[in-house]
N, C-alpha and C positions, 0 to 999 in steps of 0.2 A: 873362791872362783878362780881357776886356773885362766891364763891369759889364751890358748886354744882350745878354742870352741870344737874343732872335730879335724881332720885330720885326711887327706885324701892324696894317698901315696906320699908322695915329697912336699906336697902343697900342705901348709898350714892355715886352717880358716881361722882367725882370731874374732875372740867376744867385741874386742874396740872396733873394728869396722863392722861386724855386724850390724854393731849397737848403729853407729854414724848412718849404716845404709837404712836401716829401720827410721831414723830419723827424719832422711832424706824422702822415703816414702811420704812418711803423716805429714811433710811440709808439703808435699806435692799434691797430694788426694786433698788434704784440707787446699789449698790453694783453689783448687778445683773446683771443690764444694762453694767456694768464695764467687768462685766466677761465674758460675751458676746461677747461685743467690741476685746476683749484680745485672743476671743477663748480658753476661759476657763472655766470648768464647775461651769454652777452656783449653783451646790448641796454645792461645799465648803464653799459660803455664808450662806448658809441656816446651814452647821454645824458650822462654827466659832460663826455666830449667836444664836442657839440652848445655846452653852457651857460661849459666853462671855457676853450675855445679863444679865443673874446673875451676873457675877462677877462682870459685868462695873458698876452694879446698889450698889452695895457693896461698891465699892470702890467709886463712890462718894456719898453715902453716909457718907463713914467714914470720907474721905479727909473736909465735911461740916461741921459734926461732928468735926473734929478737930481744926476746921479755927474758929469754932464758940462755945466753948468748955462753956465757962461761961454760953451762954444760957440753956446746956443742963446738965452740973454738975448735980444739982440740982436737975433733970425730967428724970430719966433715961428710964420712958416709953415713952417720945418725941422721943427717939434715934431710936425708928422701925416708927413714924407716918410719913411714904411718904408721907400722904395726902397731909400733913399740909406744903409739900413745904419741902427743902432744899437736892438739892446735885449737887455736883458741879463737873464740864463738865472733866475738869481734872484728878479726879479721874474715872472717866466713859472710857476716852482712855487709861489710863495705865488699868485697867483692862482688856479692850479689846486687850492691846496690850501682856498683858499675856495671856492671852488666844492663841492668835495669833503665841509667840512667842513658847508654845507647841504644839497646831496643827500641825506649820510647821514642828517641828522635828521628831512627830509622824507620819506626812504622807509624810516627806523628800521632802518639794516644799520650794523655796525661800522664805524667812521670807519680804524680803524686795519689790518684786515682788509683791506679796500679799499687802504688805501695799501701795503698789501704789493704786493696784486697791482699798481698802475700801478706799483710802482719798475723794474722791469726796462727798461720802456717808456720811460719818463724817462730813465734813465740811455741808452736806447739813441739817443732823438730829442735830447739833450743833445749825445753823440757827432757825430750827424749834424746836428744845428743849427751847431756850433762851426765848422764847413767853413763856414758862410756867410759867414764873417767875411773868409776868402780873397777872396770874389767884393767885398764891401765893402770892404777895403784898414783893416781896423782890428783891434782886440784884437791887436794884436804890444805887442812890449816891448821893449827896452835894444837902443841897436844892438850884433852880435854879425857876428865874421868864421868863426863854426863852418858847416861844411857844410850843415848843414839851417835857416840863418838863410831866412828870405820873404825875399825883394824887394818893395819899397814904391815904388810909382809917387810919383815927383817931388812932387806936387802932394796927393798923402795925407800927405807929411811932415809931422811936429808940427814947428811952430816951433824953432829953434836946433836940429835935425839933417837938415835938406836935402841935408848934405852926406855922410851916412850913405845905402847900399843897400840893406843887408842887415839884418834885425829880430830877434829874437827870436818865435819864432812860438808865443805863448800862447795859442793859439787848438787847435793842433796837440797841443799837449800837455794840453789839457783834456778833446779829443776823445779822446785815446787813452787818458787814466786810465778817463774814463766809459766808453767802450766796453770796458777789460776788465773794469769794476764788472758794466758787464751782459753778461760773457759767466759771472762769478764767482755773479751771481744766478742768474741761467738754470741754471745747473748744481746751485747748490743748491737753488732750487724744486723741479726734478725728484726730486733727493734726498729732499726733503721730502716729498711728492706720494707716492713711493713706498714711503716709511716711517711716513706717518700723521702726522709729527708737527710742530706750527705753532708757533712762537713769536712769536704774533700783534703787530705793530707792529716787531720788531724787523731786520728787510730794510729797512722803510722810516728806519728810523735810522737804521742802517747807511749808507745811502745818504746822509743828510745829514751825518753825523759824517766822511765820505770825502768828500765834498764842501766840505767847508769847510775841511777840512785839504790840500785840492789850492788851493783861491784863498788860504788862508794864504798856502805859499808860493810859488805863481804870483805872487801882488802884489808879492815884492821884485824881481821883472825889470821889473815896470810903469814906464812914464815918466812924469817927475814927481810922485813920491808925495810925499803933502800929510800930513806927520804930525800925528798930535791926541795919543797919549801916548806918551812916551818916542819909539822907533823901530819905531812901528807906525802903520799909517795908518787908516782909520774901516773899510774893509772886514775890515782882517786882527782891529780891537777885535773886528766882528761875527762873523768866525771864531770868535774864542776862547770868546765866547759862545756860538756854536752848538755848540760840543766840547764844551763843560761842558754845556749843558742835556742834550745827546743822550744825553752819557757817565751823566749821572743817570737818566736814561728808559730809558735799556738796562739799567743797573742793575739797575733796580724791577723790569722787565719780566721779566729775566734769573731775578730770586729768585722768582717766582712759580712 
C-alpha cells in the first residue's frame, strides 16, 4: 500500500487520514446510535465532537511527539506533518475526555453518564484508527517470522533491523482487542437499555482498565524499550497506574 491514496492536482490525499477520518465517523455515528439507545439527544454528540475532535488530535499528537522526542528534536517541521503518520490513541482520549469533562459542567449533565455512552464509539474509531498505522508503516514491534508478521518497507526500518522484513503487527492486535471491547459493549448496552438497569461510569472503566492492560502487554513486543523500573518501561508504569485507579473506581462504583 503506497502512503497516497489519490492525488488531486498538487493536493495529495494520504491512506493515514483517510483511515483517521474513517475512524472519526464510526466513533461519531456509533455515539449516536448510543444516544439514541439512552434517549438522549444526539445533538450533544455532534457538539462534544465539533469541540474534542481538535483537541484529541492535539493531544496525541503531542503525547507521539513525546514518546518519540529523538525523532523530532532535530526536525521541528515534522512536529505538524500528520501525513507522515504518528499520534497516539492515548493522547486522542484524554483530550476527548477534556473536552467532555467541560461540556458537562457547562451544560450540568453527568460527566460519567456521557462517557458511557461515547465508550462503544471509541473503542470502535480506536479499532479503526489502529489500520492507519498500516498506511504509515509504524506501531509494529520485534521482528517475528510468524505468518501474520507486516512487512516493513526498507526505508520505515528502525535503525539496527534493515535486515528484518517481517514485524510484529501491534497495530493489528490493538485493533482487534478494541473492536471486540466494542462489539462486548454494544451487546451489553442493549442488554442494559432493555432491562432498565445503568451502572453509571462503569463501561467507561471498563474500557480503560482493558485498555491499559492490552498496551501493558503489547509494549513487551515494542522495539527498543527504555526501562525506568525494574523490567517495565514508562508506558507499561502508566498501565499499572491506570489498573489500579480503574480497579478502585469500579469498586466504589460497583458497591453503590
Amino acid at each position: 500500500m503506497g502512503k497516497i491514496a489519490f492525488s488531486l492536482g498538487p493536493l495529495h490525499v494520504y491512506w493515514y487520514g483517510m483511515i483517521l477520518a474513517l475512524a472519526v465517523l464510526a466513533a461519531i455515528g456509533c455515539g449516536m446510535w448510543q444516544a439514541r439507545l439512552r434517549r438522549q439527544p444526539t445533538e450533544r454528540i455532534l457538539d462534544i465532537a465539533l469541540f474534542g475532535i481538535p483537541l484529541a488530535i492535539i493531544c496525541a499528537r503531542l503525547q507521539y511527539i513525546a514518546a518519540n522526542w529523538s525523532l523530532y528534536a532535530g526536525q521541528p517541521g515534522e512536529m505538524v506533518s500528520l501525513w507522515h503518520g504518528g499520534v497516539a490513541a492515548g493522547g486522542a482520549v484524554v483530550g476527548l475526555l477534556l473536552t467532555l469533562g467541560l461540556y458537562s459542567k457547562w451544560e450540568k449533565i453527568s460527566f460519567w453518564y456521557w462517557a458511557d455512552i461515547l465508550t462503544p464509539g471509541l473503542a470502535l474509531g480506536q479499532a479503526v484508527g489502529c489500520l492507519a498505522n498500516l498506511a504509515s508503516q509504524d506501531g509494529f514491534g520485534m521482528p517475528t517470522n510468524q505468518p501474520w508478521g507486516v512487512y516493513i518497507d526498507f526505508l520505515c526500518r528502525p535503525a539496527g533491523y534493515e535486515q528484518f522484513d517481517f514485524f510484529q503487527p501491534l497495530f493489528l492486535y490493538e485493533a482487534f482487542g478494541a473492536f471486540l471491547f466494542f462489539v462486548a459493549a454494544a451487546i451489553m448496552v442493549i442488554f442494559q437499555v432493555r432491562c432498565g438497569t445503568f451502572r453509571t461510569g462503569t463501561l467507561f472503566l471498563a474500557y480503560l482498565l482493558f485498555w491499559a492492560s492490552i498496551r501493558f502487554v503489547l509494549d513487551e513486543l515494542e522495539l527498543n524499550r527504555i526501562l525506568v523500573i525494574g523490567q517495565l518501561t514508562a508506558d507499561q508504569v502508566l498501565s499499572v497506574l491506570a489498573v489500579a485507579i480503574c480497579l478502585c473506581l469500579l469498586f466504589v462504583k460497583l458497591k453503590k
